[in-house]
NUMARNU-444115 format. One record per residue: residue number from 1; x, y negated, z negated of N, C-alpha, C in turn; residue in three letters. Coordinates in steps of 0.05 Angstrom, whole numbers. Layout:
// NUMARNU-444115
> NUM X Y Z X Y Z X Y Z ALA
...
This chain:
// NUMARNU-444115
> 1 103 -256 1091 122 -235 1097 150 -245 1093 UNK
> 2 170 -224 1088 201 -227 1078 216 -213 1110 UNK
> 3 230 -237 1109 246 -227 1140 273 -223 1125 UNK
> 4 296 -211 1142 320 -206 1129 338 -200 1162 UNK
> 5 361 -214 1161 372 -210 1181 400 -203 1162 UNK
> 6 414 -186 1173 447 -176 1159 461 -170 1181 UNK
> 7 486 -182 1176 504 -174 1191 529 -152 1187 UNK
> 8 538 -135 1185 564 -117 1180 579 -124 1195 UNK
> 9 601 -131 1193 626 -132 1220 634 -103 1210 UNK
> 10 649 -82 1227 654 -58 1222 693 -66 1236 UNK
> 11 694 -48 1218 734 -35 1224 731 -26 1254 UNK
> 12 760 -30 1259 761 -34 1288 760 12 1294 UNK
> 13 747 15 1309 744 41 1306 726 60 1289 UNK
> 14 714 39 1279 684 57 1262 660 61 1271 UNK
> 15 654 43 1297 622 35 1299 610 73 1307 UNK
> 16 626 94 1313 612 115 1312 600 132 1283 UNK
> 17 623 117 1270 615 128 1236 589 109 1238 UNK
> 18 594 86 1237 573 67 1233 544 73 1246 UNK
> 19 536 76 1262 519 85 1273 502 107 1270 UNK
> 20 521 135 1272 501 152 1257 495 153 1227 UNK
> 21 508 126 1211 503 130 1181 482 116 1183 UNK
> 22 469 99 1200 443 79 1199 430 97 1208 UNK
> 23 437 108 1229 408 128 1241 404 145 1214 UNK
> 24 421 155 1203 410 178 1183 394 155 1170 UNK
> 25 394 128 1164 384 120 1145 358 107 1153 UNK
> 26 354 106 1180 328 101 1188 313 115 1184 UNK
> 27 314 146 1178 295 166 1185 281 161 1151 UNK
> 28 297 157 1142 278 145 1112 266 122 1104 UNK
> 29 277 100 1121 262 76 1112 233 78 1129 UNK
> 30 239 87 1150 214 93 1162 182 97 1148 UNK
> 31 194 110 1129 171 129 1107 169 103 1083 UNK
> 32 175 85 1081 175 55 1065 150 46 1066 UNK
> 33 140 46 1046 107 38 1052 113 2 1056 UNK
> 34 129 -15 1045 129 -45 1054 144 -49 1074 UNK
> 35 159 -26 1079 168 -35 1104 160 -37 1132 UNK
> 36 160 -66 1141 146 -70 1162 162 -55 1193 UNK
> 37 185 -63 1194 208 -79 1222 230 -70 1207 UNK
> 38 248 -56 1220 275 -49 1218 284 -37 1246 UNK
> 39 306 -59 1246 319 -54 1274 351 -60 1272 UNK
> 40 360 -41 1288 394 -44 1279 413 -49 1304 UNK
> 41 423 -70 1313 431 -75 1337 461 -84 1339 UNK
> 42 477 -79 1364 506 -96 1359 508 -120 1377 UNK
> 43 516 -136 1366 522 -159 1371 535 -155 1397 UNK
> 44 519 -170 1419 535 -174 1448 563 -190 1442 UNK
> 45 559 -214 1433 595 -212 1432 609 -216 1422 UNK
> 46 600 -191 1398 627 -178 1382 610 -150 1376 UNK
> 47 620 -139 1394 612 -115 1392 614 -84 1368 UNK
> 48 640 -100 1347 643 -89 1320 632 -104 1300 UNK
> 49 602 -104 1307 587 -120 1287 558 -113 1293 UNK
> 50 542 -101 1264 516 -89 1270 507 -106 1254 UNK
> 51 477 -118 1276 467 -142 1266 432 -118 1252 UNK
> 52 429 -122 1239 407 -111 1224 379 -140 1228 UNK
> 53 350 -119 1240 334 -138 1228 308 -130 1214 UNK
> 54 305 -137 1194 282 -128 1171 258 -146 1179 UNK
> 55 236 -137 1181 216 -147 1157 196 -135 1144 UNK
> 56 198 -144 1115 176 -132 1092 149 -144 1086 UNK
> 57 131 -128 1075 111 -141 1071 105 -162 1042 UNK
> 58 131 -157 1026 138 -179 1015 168 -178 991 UNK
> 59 164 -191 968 186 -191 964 193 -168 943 UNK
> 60 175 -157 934 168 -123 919 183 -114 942 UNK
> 61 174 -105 964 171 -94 984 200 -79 988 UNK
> 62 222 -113 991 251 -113 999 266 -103 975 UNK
> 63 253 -106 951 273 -104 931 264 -79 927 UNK
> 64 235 -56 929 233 -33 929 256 -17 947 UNK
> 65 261 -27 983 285 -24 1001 314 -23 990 UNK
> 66 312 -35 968 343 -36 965 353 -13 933 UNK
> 67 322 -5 931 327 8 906 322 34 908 UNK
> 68 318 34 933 325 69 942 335 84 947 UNK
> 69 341 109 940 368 127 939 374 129 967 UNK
> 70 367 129 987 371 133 1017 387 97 1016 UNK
> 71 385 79 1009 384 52 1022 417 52 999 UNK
> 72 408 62 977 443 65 965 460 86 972 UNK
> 73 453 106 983 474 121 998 490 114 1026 UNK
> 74 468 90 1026 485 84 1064 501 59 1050 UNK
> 75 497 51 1027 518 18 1020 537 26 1015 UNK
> 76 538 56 997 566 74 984 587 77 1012 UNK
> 77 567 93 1033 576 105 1063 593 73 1074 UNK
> 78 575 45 1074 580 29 1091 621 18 1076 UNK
> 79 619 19 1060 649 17 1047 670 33 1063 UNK
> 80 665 51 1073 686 65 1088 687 59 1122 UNK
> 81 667 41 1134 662 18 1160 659 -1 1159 UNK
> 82 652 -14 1136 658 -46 1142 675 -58 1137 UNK
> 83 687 -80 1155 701 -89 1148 709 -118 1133 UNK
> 84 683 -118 1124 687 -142 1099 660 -140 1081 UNK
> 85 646 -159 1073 617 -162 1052 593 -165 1085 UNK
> 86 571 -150 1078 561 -164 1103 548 -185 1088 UNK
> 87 536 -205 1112 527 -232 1112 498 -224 1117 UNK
> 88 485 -228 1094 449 -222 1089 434 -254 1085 UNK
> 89 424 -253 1101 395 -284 1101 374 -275 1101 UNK
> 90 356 -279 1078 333 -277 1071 314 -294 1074 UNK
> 91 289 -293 1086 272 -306 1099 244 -306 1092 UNK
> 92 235 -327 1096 212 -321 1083 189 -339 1121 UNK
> 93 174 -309 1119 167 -319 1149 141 -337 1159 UNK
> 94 140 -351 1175 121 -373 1175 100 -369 1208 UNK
> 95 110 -358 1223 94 -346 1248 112 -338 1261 UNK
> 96 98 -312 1272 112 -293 1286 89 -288 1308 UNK
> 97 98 -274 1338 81 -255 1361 94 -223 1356 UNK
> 98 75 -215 1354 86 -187 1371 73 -180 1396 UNK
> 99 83 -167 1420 71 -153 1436 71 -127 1439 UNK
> 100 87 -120 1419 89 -81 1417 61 -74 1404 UNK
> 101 46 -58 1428 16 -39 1425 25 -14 1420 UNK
C-alpha cells in the first residue's frame, strides 16, 4: 500500500475557502476505486495548515488520484488558499492497525 501525507499552509484568512473546497472534493474521491484512507485535518499548532492523509491501494492507484478532474479542480481552487507549494511525502507502507469496524 501507498501512504501520502500533504501539507497546505493556507493564507491567513482562507481556511473557510479552504475547507469547503476539500469537502466538495471528498465527495468524489470517495467513489475512487484505489482509494483506500483520505482524511483532511488542521494542524493543532498551526492552525493555517491542512494536513491531508492518503492511503492507496497502490501506486496506479495515487497516480489514477491525481489524474482526476475532481482532484485537478481542487489544485486550480487550492492556488487562491495556499499559501505556498504544499509539502507531499510519499510512502510506501510496511504495517499498519485499524480499529474502525
Amino acid at each position: 500500500m501507498i501512504s501520502v501525507i500533504a501539507r497546505i499552509p493556507l493564507q491567513p484568512g482562507k481556511k473557510d475557502e479552504a475547507i469547503k473546497a476539500v469537502k466538495t472534493l471528498m465527495e468524489s474521491v470517495r467513489t475512487e476505486e484505489g482509494t483506500l484512507y483520505y482524511s483532511v485535518n488542521v494542524d493543532r499548532k498551526n492552525p493555517d495548515t491542512l494536513v491531508f492523509m492518503e492511503r492507496y491501494r497502490d501506486m496506479d492507484a495515487l497516480k489514477s488520484h491525481g489524474g482526476t478532474p475532481h482532484f485537478k479542480k481542487f489544485t486550480e481552487q487550492a492556488m487562491t488558499f495556499a499559501a505556498s507549494q504544499p509539502e507531499i511525502t510519499v510512502m510506501e507502507e510496511i504495517a499498519s492497525i485499524s480499529n474502525d469496524q
